[in-house]
C-alpha positions in Angstrom: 95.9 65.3 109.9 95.5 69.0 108.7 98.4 71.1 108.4 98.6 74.0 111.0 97.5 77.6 109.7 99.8 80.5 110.3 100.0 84.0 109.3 102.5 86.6 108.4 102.8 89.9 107.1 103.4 89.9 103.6 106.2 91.6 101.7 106.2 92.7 97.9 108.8 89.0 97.6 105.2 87.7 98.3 103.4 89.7 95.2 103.5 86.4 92.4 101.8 84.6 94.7 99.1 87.0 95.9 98.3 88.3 92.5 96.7 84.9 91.4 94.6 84.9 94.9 93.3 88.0 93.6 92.5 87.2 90.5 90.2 84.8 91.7 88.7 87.2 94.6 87.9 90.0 91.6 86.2 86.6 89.4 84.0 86.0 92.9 83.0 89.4 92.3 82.2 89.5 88.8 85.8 91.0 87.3 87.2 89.0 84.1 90.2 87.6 85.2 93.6 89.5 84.8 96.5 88.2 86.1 98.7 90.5 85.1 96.6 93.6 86.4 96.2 91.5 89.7 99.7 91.5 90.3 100.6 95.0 89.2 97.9 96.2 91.7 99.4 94.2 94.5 102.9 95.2 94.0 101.4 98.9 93.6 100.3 98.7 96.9 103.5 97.7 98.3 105.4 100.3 96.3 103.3 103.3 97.7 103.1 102.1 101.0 99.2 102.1 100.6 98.0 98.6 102.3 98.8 95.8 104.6 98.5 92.6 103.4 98.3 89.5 105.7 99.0 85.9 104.4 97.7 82.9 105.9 99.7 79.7 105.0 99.6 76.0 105.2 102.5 73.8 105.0 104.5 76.8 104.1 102.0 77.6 101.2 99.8 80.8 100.8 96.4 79.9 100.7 94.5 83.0 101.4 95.0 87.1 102.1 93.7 90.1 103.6 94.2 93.3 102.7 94.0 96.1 105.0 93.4 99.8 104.0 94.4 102.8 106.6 91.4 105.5 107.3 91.0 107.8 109.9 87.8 109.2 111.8 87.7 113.1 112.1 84.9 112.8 115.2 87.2 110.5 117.3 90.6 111.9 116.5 91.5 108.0 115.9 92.6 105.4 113.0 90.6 102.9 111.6 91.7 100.1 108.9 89.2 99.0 106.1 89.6 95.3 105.6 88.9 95.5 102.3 89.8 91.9 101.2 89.6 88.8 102.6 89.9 85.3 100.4 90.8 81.7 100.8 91.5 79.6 98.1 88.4 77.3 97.6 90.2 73.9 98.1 91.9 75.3 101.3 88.5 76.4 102.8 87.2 75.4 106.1 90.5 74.5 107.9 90.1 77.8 109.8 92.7 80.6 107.4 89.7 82.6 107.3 89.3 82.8 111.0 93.3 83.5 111.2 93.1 86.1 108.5 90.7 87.8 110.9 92.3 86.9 113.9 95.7 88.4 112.4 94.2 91.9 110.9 92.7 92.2 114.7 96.0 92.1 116.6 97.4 94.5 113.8 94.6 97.0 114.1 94.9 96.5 118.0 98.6 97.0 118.2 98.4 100.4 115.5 95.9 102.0 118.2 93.3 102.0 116.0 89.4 102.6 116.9 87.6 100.0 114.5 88.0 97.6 112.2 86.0 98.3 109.1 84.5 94.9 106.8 81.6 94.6 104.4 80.0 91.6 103.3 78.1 90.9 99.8 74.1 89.9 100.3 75.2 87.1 98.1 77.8 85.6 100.5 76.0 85.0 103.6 79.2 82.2 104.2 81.2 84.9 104.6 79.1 87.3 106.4 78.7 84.5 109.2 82.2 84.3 109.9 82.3 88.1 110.2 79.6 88.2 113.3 80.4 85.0 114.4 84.2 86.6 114.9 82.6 89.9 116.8 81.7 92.4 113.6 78.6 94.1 114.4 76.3 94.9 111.3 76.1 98.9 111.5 72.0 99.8 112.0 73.1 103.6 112.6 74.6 104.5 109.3 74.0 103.9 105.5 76.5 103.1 103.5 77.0 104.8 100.0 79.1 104.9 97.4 79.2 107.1 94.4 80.4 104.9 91.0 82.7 107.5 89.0 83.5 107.1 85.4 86.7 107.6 83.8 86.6 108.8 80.4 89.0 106.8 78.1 91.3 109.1 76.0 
């Protein structure tokens, strides 16, 4: 029998735990691991105040996170969160934490007042990208999305 998924709000208690999580989310992505930068970057977050992360556990374990970044739109006077991560550890995939992850940064957004919920997903991860329009996402067709790369000059 599988064990139940829940989710919480995560505190900065919750940071050793996260970090590793996101060291593997940044190797999906390319990133050398670095645990230590991982977890300084998490409790970062929690120390300015700049994110909300969502946990999703089994059997009292963290197995996966979602981190939520606050935006606002100037046209509709609203907020908006960027879910900028969203991870499950491999072994624990496909008991449904994904779907709660989701599920969980929804009825946050909902009950901030915000307009939108904001996710991309990489070409190269069409498992992921699934799960975002099979949970309601709607691939923008009215806007291009661009990012400019900047480069930090070492001193």
């Amino acid at each position: 029998m599988s064990a139940t998924i829940v989710t919480r709000h995560a505190s900065l208690d919750d940071a050793p735990t996260i970090a590793p999580l996101l060291d593997k989310y940044r190797g999906f992505y390319g990133e050398p691991s670095n645990l230590a930068q991982s977890l300084a970057f998490i409790q970062e977050r929690f120390h300015l105040g700049e994110s909300i992360i969502i946990v999703a556990l089994s059997n009292q374990e963290i197995i996966g996170f979602t981190q939520l970044f606050p935006s606002f739109s100037s046209v509709t006077l609203q907020r908006l969160w960027i879910l900028n991560d969203l991870y499950v550890d491999e072994a624990q995939r496909g008991a449904g934490a994904g779907l709660a992850l989701l599920t969980a940064a929804k009825r946050f957004a909902e009950q901030t007042g915000a307009k939108q919920l904001f996710i991309e997903g990489a070409e190269d991860n069409p498992r992921a990208r699934n799960l975002y329009t099979r949970f309601g996402f709607v691939e923008n067709s009215d806007y291009h999305y661009y990012h400019l790369p900047l480069h930090h000059i070492q001193g």
